[in-house]
C-alpha positions in Angstrom: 169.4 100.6 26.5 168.4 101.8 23.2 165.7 103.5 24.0 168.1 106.2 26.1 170.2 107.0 22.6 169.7 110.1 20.9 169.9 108.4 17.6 166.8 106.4 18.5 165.2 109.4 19.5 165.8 110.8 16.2 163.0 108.2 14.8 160.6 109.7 16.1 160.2 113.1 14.9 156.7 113.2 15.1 157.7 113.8 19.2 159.7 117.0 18.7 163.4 117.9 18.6 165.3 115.2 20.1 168.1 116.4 22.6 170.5 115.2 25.1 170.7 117.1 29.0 173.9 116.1 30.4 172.5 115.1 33.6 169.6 112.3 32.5 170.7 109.0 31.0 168.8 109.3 28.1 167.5 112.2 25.1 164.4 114.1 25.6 162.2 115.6 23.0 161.4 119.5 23.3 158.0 119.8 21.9 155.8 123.1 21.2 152.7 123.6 23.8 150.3 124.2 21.0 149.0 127.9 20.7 151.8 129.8 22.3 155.4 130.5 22.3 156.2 127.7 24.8 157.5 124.3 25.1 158.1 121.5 27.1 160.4 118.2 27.6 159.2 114.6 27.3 161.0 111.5 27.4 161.4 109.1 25.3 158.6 106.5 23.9 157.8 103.9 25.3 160.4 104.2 28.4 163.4 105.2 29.1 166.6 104.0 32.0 165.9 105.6 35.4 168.1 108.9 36.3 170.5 108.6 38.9 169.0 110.7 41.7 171.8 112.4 42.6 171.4 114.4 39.4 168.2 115.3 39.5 169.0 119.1 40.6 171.1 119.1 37.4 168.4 118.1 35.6 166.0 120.5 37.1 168.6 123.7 36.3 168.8 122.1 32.2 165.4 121.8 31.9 164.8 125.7 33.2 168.0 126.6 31.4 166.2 124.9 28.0 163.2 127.0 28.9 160.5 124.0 29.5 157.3 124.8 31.0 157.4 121.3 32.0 158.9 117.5 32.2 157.3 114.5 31.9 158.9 110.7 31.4 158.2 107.2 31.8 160.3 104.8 33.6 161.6 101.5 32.0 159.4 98.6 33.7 162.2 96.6 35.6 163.7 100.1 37.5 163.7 100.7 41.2 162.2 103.6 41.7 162.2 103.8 45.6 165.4 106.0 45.7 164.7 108.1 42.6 161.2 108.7 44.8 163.1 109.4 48.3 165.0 112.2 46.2 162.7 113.7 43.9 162.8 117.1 45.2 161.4 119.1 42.7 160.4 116.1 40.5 157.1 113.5 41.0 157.5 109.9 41.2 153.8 108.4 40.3 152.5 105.3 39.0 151.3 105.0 35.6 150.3 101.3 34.6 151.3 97.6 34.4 153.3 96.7 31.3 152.9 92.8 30.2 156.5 90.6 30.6 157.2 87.3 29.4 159.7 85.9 32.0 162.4 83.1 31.2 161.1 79.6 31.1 157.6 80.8 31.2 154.8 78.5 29.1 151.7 80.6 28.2 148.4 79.1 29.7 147.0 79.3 26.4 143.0 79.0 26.0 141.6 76.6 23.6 140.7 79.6 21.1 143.9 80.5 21.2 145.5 77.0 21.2 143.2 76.8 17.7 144.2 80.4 16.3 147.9 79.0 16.9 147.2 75.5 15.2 146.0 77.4 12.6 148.6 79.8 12.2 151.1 77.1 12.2 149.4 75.6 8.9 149.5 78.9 6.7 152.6 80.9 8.1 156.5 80.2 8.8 158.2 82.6 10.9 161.5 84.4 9.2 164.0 85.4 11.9 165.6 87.8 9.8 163.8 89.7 7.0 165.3 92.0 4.8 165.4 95.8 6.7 164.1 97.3 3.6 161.1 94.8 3.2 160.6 94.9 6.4 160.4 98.9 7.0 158.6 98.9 3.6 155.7 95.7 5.1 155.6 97.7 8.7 155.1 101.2 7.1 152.3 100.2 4.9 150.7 97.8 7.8 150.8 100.8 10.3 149.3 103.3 8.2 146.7 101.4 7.8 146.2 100.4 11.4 146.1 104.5 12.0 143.3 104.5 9.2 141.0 102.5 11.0 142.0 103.0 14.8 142.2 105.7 16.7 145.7 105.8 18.1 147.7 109.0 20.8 149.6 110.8 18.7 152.7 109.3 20.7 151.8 106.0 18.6 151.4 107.8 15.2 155.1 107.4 13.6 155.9 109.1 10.7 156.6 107.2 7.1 160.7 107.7 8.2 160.0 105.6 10.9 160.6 101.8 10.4 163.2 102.1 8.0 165.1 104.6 10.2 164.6 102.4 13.9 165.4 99.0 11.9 168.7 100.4 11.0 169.3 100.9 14.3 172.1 98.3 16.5 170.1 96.7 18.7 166.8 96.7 16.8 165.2 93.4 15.2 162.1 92.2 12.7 160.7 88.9 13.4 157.8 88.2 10.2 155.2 85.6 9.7 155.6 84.2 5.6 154.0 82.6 3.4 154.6 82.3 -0.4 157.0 85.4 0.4 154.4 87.6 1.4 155.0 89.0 5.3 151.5 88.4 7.0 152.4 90.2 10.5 155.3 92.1 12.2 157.0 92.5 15.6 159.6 95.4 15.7 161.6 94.5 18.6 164.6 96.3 20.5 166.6 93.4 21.7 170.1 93.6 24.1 171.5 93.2 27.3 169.4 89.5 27.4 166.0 91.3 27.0 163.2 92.1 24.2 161.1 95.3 24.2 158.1 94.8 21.9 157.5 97.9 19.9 155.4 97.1 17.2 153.3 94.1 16.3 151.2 94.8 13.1 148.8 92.7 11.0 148.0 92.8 7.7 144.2 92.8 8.4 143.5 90.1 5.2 145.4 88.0 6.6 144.3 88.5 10.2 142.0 85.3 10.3 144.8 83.0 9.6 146.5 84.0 13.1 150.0 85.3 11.9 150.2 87.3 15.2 149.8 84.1 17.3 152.8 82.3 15.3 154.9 85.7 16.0 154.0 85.5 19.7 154.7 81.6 20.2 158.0 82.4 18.6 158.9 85.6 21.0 157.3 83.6 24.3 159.3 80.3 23.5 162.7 81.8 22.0 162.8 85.2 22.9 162.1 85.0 26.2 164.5 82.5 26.5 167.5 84.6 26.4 165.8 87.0 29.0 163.1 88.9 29.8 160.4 90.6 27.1 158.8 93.2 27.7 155.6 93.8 25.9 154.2 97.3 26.8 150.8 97.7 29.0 146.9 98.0 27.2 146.8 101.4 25.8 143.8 104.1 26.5 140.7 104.3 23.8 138.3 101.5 22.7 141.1 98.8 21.7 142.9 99.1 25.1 141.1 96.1 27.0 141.4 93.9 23.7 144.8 94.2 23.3 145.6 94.1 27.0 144.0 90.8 27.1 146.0 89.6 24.4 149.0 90.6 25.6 148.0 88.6 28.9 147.5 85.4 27.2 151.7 85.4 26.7 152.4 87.4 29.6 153.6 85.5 33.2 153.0 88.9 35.1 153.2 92.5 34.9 155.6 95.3 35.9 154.4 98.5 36.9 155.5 101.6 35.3 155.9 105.2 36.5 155.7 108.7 35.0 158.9 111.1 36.1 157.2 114.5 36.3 158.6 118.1 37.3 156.6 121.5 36.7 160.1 123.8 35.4 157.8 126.9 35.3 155.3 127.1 38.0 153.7 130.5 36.5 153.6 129.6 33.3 152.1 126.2 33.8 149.1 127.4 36.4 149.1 130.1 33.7 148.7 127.5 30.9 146.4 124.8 32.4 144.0 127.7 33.9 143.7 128.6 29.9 142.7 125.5 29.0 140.2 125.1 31.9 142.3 122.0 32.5 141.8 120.0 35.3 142.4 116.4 37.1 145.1 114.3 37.5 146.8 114.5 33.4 150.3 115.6 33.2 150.9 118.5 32.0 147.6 119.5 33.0 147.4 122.2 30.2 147.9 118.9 27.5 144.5 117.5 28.9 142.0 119.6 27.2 143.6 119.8 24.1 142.3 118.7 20.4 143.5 115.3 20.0 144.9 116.5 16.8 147.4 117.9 18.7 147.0 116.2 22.2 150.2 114.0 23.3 148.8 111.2 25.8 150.4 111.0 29.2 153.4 109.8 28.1 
């Protein structure tokens, strides 16, 4: 999947250095642990392919090899993680949360709001399948920065300006835009292969928010999209917006699909070391992350 190639990695700089290990399926980021000389591995945003199992001891002697205090990933929704959990060894296998999917054939059960915001949507916006790259990276750029100014957002969802045009240029990766008199009104970034949709991005210009161009964008996704295979629409983030947006993600959504965190402490000393600094404590991985400015904090991934 496209989320496992180092080039798409490579969008998201804002993560760290973006590297391959021979023995995972996918790139990792090596990141600096804020206030020392260390660093860690992370996996790729959102989600990445499940490891084969039998590698994991390979992985394990990279990882200390690359000099990581710590790993931590997140399993694509769909994976069967029973034997990569059976074999962990060194490695954790824990839940995480439910991410949203749209299944094939699946109608949305639609409330009459949101039957209304559609209606409405339908009269001021036409959806274009395939916008220009460069408008597009220019539209989701601007939209996103302005989403950061006025929510707070983990780090992990902060992209940098080089973002959007560098992931829509990218095989595999699609824009679907709500238009009206040529202006773009909302955005979904979308990876799209192998018969399945992995929503990235859906942004709204907020003057135009009232006139529903996110509802158009999802009635397209849910009724054409999902038609060719599953999408898969992330879970409700953490903060203040998480329950809102999980609830609209539900309104599309024919069930959920839990995800999992892949986890391995590569230093033992220096992490205990680390976390005890911090006066960390609970269940955040890497526990040293969890007391941590959130200028500089990087959410459980």
């Amino acid at each position: 999947m496209v989320f496992d190639d180092i080039r798409y990695l490579k969008t998201l700089a804002h993560l760290g250095h973006a590297r391959r290990l021979e023995s995972l399926p996918h790139g990792i980021f090596v990141r600096p642990i804020p206030g020392t000389q260390h660093h860690d591995a992370l996996g790729p945003w959102p989600y990445a392919s499940a490891p084969d199992p039998r590698r994991l001891p390979n992985a394990m002697a990279e990882l200390l090899a690359l000099g990581a205090v710590s790993f931590t990933g997140v399993i694509r929704p769909d994976a069967d993680v029973a034997p990569l959990a059976a074999a962990a060894g060194d490695f954790l296998v824990v839940p995480l949360k439910p991410h949203f999917v749209i299944a094939p054939g699946h109608v949305p059960g639609l409330g009459a709001r949101s039957r209304r915001n559609l209606s409405v949507a339908t009269r001021h916006w036409d959806i274009d399948t395939a916008p220009d790259p460069t408008e597009a990276a220019a539209v989701a750029t601007r939209l996103h920065q302005r989403l950061q100014a006025r929510r707070r957002m983990s780090p992990m969802t902060r992209m940098a300006p080089g973002h959007f045009p560098a992931v829509l240029a990218l095989p595999g990766m699609r824009a679907l835009a709500a238009r009206a008199q040529g202006t773009i009104g909302a955005l979904i970034v979308a990876a799209r292969d192998a018969g399945e949709t992995h929503l990235l991005h859906l942004l709204v210009d907020e003057d135009t928010i009232a006139t529903g161009p996110a509802y158009l964008l999802m009635d397209h996704v849910a009724r054409h999209w999902a038609a060719d295979g599953p999408v898969y629409m992330g879970g409700a983030p953490d903060g203040p917006d998480g329950p809102g947006i999980g609830h609209f993600k539900a309104r599309w959504a024919s069930h959920t699909r839990p995800t999992f965190l892949l986890t391995a402490i590569v230093r033992p000393d220096l992490y205990a070391g680390l976390a005890s600094e911090q006066g960390a404590a609970g269940s955040y991985f890497p526990a040293y992350r969890a007391a941590m400015p959130a200028t500089q904090e990087v959410s459980k991934a």
